[in-house]
C-alpha positions as protocol buffer text, in pm:
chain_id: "A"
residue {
  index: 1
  type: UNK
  ca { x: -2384 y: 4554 z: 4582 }
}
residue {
  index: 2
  type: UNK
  ca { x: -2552 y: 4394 z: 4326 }
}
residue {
  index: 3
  type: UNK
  ca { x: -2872 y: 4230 z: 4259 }
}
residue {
  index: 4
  type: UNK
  ca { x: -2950 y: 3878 z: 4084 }
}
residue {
  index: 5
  type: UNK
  ca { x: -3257 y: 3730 z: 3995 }
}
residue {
  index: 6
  type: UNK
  ca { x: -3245 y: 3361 z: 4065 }
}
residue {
  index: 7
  type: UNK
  ca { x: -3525 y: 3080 z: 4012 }
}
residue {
  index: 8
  type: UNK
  ca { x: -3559 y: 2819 z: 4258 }
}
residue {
  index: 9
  type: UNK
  ca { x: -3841 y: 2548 z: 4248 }
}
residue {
  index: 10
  type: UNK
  ca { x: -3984 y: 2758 z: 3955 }
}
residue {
  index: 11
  type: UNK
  ca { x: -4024 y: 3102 z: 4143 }
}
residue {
  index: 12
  type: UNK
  ca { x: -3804 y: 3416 z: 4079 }
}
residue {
  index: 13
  type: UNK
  ca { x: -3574 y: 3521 z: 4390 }
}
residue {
  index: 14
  type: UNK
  ca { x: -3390 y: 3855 z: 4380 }
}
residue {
  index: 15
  type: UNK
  ca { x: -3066 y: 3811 z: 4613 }
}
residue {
  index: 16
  type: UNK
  ca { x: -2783 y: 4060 z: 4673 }
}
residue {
  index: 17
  type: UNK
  ca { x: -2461 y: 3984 z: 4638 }
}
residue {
  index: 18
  type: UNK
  ca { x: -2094 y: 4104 z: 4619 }
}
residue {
  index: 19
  type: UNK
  ca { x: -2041 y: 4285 z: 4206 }
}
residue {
  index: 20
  type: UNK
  ca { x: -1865 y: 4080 z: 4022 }
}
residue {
  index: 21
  type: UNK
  ca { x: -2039 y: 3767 z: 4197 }
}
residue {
  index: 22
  type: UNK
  ca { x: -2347 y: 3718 z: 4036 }
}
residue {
  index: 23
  type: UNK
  ca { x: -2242 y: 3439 z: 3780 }
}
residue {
  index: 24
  type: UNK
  ca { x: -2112 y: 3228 z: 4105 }
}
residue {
  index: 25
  type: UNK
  ca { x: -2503 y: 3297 z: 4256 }
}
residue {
  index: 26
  type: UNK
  ca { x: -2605 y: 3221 z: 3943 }
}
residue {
  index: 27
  type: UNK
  ca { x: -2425 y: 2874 z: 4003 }
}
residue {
  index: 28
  type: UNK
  ca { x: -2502 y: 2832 z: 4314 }
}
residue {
  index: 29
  type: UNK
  ca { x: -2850 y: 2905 z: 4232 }
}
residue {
  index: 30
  type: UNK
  ca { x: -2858 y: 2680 z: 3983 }
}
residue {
  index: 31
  type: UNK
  ca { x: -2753 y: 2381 z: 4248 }
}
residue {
  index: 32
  type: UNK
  ca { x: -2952 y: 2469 z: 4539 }
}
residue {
  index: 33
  type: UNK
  ca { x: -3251 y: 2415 z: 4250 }
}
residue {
  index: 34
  type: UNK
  ca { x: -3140 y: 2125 z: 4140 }
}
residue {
  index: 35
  type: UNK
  ca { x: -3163 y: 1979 z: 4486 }
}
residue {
  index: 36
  type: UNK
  ca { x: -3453 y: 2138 z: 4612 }
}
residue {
  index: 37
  type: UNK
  ca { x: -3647 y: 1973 z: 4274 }
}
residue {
  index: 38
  type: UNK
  ca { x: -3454 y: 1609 z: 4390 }
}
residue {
  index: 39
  type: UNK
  ca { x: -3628 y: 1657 z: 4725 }
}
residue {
  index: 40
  type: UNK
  ca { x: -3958 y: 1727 z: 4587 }
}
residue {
  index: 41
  type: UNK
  ca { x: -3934 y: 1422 z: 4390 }
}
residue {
  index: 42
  type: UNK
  ca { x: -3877 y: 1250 z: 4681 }
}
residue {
  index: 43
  type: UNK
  ca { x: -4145 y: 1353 z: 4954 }
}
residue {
  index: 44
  type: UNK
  ca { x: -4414 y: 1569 z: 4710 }
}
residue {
  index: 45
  type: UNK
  ca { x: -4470 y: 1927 z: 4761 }
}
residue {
  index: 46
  type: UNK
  ca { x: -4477 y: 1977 z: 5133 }
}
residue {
  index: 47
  type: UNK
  ca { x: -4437 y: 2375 z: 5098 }
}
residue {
  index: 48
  type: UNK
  ca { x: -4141 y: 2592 z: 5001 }
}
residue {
  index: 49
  type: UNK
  ca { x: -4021 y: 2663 z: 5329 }
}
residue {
  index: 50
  type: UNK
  ca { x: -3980 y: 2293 z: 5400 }
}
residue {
  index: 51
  type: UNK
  ca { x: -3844 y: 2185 z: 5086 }
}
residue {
  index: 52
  type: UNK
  ca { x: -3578 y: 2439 z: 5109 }
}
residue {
  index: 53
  type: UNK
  ca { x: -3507 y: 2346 z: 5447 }
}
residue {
  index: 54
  type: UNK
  ca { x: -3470 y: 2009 z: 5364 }
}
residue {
  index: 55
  type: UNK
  ca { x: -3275 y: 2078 z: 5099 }
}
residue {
  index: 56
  type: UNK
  ca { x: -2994 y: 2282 z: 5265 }
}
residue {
  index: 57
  type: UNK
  ca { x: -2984 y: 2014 z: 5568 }
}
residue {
  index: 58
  type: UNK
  ca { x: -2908 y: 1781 z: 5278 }
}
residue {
  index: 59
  type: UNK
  ca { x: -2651 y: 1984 z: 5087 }
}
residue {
  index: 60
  type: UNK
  ca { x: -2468 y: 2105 z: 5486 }
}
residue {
  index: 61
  type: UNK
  ca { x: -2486 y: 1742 z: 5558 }
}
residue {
  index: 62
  type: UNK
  ca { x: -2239 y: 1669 z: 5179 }
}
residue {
  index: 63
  type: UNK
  ca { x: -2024 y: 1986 z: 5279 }
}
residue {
  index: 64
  type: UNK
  ca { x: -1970 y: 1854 z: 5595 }
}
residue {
  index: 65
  type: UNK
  ca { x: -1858 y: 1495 z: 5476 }
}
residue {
  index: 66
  type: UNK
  ca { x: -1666 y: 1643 z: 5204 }
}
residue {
  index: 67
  type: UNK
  ca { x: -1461 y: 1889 z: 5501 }
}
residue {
  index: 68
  type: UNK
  ca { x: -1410 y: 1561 z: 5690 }
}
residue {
  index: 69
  type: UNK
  ca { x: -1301 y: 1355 z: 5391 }
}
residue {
  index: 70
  type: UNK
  ca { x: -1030 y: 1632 z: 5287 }
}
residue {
  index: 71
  type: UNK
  ca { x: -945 y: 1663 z: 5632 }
}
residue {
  index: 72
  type: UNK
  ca { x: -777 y: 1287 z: 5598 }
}
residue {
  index: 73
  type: UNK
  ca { x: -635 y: 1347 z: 5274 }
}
residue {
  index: 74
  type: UNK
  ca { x: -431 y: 1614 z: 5426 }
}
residue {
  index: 75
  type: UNK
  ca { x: -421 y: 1921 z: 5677 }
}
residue {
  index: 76
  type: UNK
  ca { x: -806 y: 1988 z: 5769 }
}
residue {
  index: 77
  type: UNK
  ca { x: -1055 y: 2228 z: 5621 }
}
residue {
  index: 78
  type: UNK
  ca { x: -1306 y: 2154 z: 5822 }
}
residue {
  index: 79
  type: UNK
  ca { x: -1176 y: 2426 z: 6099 }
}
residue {
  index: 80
  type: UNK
  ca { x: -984 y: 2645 z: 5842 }
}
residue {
  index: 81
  type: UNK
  ca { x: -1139 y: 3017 z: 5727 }
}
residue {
  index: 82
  type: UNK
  ca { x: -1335 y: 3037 z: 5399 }
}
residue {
  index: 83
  type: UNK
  ca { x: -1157 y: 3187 z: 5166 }
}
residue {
  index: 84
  type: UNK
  ca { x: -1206 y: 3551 z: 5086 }
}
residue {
  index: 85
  type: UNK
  ca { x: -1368 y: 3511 z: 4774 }
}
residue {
  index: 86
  type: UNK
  ca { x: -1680 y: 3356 z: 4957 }
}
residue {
  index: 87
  type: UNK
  ca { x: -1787 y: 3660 z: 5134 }
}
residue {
  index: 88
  type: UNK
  ca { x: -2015 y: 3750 z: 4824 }
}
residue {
  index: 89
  type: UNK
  ca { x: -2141 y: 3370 z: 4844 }
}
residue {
  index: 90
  type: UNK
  ca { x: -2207 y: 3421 z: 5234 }
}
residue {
  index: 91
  type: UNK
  ca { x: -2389 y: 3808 z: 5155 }
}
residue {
  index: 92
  type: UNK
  ca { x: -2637 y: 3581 z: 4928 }
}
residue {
  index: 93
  type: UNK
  ca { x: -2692 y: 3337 z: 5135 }
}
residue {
  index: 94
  type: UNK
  ca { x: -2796 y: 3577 z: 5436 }
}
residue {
  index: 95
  type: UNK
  ca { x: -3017 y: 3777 z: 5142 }
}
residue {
  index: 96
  type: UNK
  ca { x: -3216 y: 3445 z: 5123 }
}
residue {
  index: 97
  type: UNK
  ca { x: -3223 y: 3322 z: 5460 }
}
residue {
  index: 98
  type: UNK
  ca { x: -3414 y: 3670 z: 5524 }
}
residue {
  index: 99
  type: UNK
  ca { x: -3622 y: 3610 z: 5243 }
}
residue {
  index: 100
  type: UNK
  ca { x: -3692 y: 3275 z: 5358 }
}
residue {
  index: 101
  type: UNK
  ca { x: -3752 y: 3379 z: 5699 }
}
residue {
  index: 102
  type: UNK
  ca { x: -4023 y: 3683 z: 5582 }
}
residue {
  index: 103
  type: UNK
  ca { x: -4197 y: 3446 z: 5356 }
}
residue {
  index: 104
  type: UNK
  ca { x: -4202 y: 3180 z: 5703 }
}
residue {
  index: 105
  type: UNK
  ca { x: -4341 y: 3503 z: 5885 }
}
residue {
  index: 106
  type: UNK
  ca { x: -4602 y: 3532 z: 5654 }
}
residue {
  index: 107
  type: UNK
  ca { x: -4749 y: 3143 z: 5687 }
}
């Protein structure tokens, strides 16, 4: 497993992930920033936890829409299995919902 150093919201996050996946964390990263500094914008700095929250309700609430949008374009994703090639993507994600959770713990 490897290790990535990500920045989010200006603060360094080190999150595991699959080798050979750390460019596509990087990516991800990259996004999930992008948003989270969009939301801040919006409603100020009302923590980390919450803007991160708010931020992944935002970004499940376009995934979702985009799964129901392909799904009447032609045969649905919205109940098909992620591909393989996510599970690195999913190992990250769970490395900083943990994170996310400890740093909750210790408000």
């Amino acid at each position: 497993m490897a290790t990535v150093t990500v920045e989010v919201n200006g603060r360094p996050y080190a999150v595991g992930c699959a080798d050979g996946q750390e460019e596509r964390v990087r990516i991800l990263a990259k996004q999930f920033d992008n948003q989270v500094r969009q939301v801040a914008g919006d409603v100020g700095h009302v923590g980390d936890l919450r803007l991160f929250l708010m931020s992944a309700l935002i970004l499940a609430d376009e995934l979702h829409e985009a799964r129901l949008n392909a799904g009447k374009v032609g045969p649905s994703s919205a109940t098909a299995p992620a591909p393989a090639s996510t599970d690195g993507v999913a190992e990250a994600l769970n490395a900083v919902a943990a994170r996310i959770e400890k740093i909750a713990q210790n408000l």
